[in-house]
Every structure is written in C-alpha cells, then in structure tokens.
VEXTORVEX-733991 format. One record per residue: residue number from 1; residue in three letters; x, y, z of N, C-alpha, C, O in turn. Coordinates in nm, 2 decimals, padded with zeros to 4 digits. Layout:
! VEXTORVEX-733991
   resi   resn      nxx      nyy      nzz     caxx     cayy     cazz      cxx      cyy      czz      oxx      oyy      ozz
    NUM    ala        X        Y        Z        X        Y        Z        X        Y        Z        X        Y        Z
...
***
This chain:
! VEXTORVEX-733991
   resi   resn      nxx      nyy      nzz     caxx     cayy     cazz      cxx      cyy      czz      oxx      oyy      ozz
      1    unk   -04.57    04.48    03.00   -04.66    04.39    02.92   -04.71    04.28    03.01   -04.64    04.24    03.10
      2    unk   -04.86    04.23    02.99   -04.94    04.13    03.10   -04.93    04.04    02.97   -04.96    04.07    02.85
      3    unk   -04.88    03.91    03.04   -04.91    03.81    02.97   -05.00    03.68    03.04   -04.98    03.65    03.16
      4    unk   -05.08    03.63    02.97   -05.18    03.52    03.04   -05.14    03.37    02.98   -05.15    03.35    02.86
      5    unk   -05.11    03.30    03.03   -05.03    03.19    02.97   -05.14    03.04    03.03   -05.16    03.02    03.15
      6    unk   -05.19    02.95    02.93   -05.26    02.86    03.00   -05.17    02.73    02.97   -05.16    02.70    02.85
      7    unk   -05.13    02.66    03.05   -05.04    02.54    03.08   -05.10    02.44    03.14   -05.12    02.49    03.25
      8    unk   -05.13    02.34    03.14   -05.19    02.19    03.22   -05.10    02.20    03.32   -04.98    02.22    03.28
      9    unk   -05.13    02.21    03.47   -05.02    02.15    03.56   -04.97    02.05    03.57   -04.85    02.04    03.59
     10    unk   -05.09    01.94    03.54   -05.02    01.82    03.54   -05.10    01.73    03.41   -05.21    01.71    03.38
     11    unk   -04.95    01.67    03.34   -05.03    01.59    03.24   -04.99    01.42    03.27   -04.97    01.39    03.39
     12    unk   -04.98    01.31    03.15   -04.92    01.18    03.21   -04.84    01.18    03.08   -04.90    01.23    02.98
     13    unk   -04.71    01.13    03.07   -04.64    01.09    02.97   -04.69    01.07    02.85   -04.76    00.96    02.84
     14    unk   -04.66    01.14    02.72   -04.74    01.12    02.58   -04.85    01.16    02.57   -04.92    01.13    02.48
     15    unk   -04.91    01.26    02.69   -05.09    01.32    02.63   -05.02    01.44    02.53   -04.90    01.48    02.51
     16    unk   -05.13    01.47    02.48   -05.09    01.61    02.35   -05.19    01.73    02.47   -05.31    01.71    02.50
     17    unk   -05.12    01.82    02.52   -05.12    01.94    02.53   -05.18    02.06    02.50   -05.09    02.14    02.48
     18    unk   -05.27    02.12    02.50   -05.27    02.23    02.46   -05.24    02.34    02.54   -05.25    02.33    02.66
     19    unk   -05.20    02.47    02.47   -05.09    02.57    02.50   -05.13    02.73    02.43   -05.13    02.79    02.32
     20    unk   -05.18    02.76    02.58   -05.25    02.90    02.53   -05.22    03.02    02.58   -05.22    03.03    02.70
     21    unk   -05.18    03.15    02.48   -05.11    03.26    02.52   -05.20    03.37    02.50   -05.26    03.37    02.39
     22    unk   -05.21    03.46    02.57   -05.26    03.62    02.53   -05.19    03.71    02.57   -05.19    03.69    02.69
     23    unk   -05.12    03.80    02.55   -05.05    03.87    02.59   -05.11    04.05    02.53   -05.19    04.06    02.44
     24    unk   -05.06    04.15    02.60   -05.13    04.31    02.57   -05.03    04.34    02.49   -04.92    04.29    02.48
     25    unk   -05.11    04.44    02.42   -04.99    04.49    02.32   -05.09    04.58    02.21   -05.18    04.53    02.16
     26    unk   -05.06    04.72    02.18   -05.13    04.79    02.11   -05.14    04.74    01.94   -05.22    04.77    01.85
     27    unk   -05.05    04.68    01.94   -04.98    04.61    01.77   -05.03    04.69    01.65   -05.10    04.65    01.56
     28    unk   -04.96    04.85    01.67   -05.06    04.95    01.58   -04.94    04.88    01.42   -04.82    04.84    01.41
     29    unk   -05.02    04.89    01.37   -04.94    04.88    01.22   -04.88    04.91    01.14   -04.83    04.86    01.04
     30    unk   -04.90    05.08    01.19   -04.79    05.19    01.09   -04.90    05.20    00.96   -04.84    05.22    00.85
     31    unk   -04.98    05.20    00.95   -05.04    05.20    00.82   -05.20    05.33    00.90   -05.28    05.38    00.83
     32    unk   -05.20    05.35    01.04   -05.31    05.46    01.04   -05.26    05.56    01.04   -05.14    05.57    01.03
     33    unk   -05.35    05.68    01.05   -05.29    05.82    01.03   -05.36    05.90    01.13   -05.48    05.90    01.10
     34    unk   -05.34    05.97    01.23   -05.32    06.08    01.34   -05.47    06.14    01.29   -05.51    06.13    01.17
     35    unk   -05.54    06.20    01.38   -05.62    06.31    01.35   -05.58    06.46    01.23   -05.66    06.53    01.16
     36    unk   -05.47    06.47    01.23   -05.36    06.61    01.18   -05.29    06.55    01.08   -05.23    06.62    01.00
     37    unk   -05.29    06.40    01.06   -05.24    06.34    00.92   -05.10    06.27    00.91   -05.05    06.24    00.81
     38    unk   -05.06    06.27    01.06   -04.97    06.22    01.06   -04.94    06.06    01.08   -05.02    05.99    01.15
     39    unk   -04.87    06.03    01.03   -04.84    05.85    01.01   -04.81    05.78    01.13   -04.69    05.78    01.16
     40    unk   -04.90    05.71    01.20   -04.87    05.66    01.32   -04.76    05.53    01.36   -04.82    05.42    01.38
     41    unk   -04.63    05.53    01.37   -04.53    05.48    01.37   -04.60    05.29    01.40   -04.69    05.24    01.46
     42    unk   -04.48    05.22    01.30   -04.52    05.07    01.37   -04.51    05.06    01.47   -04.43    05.15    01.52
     43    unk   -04.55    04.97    01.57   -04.55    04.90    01.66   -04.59    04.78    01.67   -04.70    04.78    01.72
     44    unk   -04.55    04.65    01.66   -04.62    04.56    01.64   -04.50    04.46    01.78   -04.40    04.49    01.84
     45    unk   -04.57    04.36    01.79   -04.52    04.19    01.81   -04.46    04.13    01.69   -04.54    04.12    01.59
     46    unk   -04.32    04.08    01.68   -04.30    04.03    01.53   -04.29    03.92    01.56   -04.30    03.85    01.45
     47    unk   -04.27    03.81    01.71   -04.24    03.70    01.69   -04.26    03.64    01.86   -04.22    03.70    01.96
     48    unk   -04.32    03.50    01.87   -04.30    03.49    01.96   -04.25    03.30    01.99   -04.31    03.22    01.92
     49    unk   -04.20    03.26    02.04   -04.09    03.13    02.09   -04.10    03.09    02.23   -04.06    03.12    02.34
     50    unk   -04.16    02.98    02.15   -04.16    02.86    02.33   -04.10    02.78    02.30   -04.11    02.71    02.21
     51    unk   -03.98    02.78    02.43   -03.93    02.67    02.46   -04.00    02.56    02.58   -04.05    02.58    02.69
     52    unk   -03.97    02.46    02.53   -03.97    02.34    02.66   -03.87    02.28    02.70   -03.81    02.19    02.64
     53    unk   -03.84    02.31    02.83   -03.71    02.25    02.91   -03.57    02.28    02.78   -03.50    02.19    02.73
     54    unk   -03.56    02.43    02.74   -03.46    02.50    02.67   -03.47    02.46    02.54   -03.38    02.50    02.46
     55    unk   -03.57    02.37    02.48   -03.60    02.29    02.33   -03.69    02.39    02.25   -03.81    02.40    02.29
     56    unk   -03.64    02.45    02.16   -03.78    02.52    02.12   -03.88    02.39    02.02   -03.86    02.29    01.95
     57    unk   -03.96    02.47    02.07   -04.11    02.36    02.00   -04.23    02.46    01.99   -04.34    02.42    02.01
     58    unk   -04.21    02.59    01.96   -04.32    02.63    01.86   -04.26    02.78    01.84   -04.18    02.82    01.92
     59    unk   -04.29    02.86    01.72   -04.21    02.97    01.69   -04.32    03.01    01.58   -04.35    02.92    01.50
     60    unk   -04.38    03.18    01.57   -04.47    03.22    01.50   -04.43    03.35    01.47   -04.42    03.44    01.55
     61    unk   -04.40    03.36    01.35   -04.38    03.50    01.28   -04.52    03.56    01.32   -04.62    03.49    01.36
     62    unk   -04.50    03.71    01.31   -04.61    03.74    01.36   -04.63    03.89    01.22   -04.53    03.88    01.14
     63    unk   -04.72    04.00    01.18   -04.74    04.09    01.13   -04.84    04.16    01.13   -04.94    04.14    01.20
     64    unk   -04.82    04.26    01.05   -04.94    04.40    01.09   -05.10    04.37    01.10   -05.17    04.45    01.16
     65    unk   -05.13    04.26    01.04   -05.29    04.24    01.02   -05.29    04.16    01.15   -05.40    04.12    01.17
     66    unk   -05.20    04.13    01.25   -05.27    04.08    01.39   -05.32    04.15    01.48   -05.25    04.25    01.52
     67    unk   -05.44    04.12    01.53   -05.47    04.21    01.61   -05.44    04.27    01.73   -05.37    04.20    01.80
     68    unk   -05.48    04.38    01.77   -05.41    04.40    01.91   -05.44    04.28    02.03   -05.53    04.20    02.02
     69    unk   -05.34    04.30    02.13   -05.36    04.18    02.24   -05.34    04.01    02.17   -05.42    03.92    02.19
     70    unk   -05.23    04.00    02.09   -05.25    03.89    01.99   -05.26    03.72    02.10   -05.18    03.69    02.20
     71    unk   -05.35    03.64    02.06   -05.37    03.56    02.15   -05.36    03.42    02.04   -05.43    03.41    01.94
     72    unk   -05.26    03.33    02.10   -05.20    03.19    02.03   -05.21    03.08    02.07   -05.17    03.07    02.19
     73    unk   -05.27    02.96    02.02   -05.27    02.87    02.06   -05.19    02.73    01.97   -05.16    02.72    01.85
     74    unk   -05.17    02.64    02.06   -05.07    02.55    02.01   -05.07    02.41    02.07   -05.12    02.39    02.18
     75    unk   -05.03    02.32    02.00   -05.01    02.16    02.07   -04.88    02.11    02.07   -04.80    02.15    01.99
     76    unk   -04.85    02.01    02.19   -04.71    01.96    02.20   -04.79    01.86    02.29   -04.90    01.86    02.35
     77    unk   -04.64    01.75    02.26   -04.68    01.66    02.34   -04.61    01.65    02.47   -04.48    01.65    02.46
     78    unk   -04.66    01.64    02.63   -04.62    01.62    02.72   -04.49    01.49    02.75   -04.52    01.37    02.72
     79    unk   -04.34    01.54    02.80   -04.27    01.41    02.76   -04.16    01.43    02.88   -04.07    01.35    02.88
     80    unk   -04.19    01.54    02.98   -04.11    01.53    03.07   -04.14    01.64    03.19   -04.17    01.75    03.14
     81    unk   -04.13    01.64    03.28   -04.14    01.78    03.42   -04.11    01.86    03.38   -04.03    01.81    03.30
     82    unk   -04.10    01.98    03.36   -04.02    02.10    03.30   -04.09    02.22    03.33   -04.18    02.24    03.42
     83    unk   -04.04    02.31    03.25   -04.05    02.44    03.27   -04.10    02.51    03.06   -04.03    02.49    02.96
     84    unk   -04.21    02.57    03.07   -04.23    02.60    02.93   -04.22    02.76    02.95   -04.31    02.82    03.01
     85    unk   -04.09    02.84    02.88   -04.07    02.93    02.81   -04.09    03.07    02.75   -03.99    03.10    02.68
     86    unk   -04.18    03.15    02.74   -04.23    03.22    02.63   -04.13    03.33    02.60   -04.08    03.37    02.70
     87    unk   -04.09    03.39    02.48   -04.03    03.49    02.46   -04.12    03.61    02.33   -04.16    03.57    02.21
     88    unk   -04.13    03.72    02.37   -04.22    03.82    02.23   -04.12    03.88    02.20   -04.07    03.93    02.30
     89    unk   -04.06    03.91    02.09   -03.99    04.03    02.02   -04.08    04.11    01.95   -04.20    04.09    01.92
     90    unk   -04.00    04.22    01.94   -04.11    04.37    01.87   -04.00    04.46    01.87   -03.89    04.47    01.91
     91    unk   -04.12    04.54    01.75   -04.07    04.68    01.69   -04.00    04.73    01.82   -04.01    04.70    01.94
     92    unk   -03.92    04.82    01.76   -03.86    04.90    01.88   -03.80    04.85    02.02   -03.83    04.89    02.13
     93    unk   -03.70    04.74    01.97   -03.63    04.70    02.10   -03.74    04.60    02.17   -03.69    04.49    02.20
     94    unk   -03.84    04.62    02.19   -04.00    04.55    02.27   -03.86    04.40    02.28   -03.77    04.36    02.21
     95    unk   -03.94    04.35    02.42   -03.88    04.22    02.46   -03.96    04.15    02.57   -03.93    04.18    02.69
     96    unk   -04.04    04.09    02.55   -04.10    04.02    02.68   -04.04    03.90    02.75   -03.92    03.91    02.72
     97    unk   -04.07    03.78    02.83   -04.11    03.71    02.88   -04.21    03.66    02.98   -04.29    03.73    03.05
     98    unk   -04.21    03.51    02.98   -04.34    03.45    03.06   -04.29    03.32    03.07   -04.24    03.26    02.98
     99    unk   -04.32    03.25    03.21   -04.27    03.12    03.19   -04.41    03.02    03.27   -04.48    03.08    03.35
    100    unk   -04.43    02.92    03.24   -04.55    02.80    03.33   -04.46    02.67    03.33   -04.38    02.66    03.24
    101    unk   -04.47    02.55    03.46   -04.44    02.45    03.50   -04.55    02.34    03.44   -04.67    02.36    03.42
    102    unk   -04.49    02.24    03.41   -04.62    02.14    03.44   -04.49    02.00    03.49   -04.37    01.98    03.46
    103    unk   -04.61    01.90    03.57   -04.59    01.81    03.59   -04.61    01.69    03.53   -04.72    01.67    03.47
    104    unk   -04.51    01.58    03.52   -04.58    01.48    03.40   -04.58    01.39    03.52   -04.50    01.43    03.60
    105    unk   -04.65    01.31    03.53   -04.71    01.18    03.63   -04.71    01.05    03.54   -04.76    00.94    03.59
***
C-alpha cells in the first residue's frame, strides 16, 4: 500500500495545522457482482488513526460508500517536535502504516 502523507515541516508553537492523507486501496464494497454473477468479496479500509508524539488526535471510521484511494484531511494544533503516526485497518487482516516529522520553532 502507497501512502502520501502531507505534514508542515516546520510550524511555531499554537499554529492550527493542516494534515493530509491519500493512501491506494481498491475499497470494493462487496455490494458488485462479477461478470458470471458472482458477489465480489468486501474489501474496504475500516479505519484510520493518527497519533501525535503516541497521543491519538484524530480517528475516522471509515465504510463502503468511500471511494477507492480514500483521501483525508484534518486540523490539530502544533504544540511540540514530534513525530505524527498513521495507522489503516481493513477487511481481511489489511494493516498499514506511514509516519511524517514536523518541527515546532
């Protein structure tokens, strides 16, 4: 799985953040059906969790009507050096990660 993660390298103490993810993923929804009629198994992204410096601060159920390659955005506020997190859960065992740094000045 390719994930694209957009993070400020550097922010200054107390700016608000924005925090941008796209990640691949076919996210079929078990609801199409095969040429021959057969039911095309789920596959989805069910969830994905950022932490900041091991704190979670955003967390999004996810389901069948998202589209494939699901792409997320989010705000937090900058409050220390660290390291920001990503984790995807999914159908079928599926398990990602992705991590970005930023600097606070």
């Amino acid at each position: 799985m390719a994930a694209l993660i957009n993070v400020p390298a550097k922010a200054r103490r107390g700016d608000i953040i924005e925090i941008r993810t796209l990640t691949s993923h076919i996210m079929e929804t078990g609801f199409r059906h095969t040429a021959d009629g057969k039911l095309v198994p789920r596959d989805i992204i069910t969830s994905l969790t950022c932490r900041y410096n091991g704190t979670e601060i955003f967390r999004a159920d996810l389901f069948p009507a998202i589209a494939a390659n699901p792409y997320l955005s989010f705000f937090t506020i900058a409050k220390e050096s660290g390291k920001f997190e990503f984790e995807w859960i999914g159908d079928n065992g599926y398990s990602s990660t992705a991590s970005a740094s930023i600097i606070i000045e």
